[in-house]
C-alpha positions in Angstrom: 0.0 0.0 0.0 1.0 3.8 -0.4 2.1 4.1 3.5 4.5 0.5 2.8 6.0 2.1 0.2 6.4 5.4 1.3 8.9 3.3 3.9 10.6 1.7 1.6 11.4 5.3 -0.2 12.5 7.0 2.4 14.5 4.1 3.5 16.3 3.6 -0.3 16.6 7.2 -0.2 18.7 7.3 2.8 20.9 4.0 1.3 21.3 5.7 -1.6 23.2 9.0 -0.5 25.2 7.1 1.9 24.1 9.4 4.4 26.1 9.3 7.6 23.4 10.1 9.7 22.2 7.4 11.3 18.2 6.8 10.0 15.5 5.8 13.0 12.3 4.1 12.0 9.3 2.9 14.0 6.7 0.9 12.1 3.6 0.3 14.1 0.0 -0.8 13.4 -2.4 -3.8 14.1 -1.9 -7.5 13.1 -1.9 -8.1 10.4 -1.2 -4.7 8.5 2.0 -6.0 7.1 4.6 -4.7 9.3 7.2 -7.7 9.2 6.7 -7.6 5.4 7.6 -3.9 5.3 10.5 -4.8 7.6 11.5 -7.8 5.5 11.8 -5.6 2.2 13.8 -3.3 3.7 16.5 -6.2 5.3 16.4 -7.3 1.6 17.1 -3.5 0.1 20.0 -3.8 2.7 21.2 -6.7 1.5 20.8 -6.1 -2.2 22.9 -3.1 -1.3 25.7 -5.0 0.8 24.8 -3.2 3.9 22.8 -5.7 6.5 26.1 -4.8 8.4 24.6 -1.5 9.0 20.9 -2.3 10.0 19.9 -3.3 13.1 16.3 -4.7 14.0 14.2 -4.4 17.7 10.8 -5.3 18.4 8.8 -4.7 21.5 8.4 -8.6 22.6 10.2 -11.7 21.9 7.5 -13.3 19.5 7.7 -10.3 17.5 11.5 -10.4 17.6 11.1 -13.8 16.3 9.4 -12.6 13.3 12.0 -10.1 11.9 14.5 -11.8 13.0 15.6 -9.0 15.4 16.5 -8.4 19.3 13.7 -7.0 21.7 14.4 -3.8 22.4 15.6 -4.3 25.6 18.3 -6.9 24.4 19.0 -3.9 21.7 19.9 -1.2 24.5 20.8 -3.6 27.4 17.9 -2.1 29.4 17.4 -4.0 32.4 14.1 -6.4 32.4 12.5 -5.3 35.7 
């Protein structure tokens, strides 16, 4: 849909003029709106590129984790659990 590949722009954008600035991204919405597929295309614009070195994926719980094949964002930042 338009707001999936707005994403994706912005995203190829940012590979594309090897911008040094680091690029922060939240995609949210309900199950089932296609999130981990949004996620997915951009993991494989990274590797197209040879850059998966350079992106780093978090998700709020473990099961989501599992899905993107990310960290939770408390393994991310090394926030404590409690």
């Amino acid at each position: 849909n338009a707001d999936q590949t707005r994403v994706l722009d912005i995203v190829g954008k940012h590979l594309a003029e090897r911008s040094a600035e680091q690029l922060l991204m939240y995609v949210s919405g309900v199950g089932g709106t296609g999130k981990s597929h949004v996620i997915k295309s951009i993991v494989g614009l990274f590797q197209l590129m040879g850059r998966e070195h350079n992106l780093m994926l978090s998700a709020p719980t473990g099961a989501a984790a599992i899905l993107i094949n990310g960290y939770t964002i408390h393994a991310l930042t090394f926030l404590p659990k409690s």
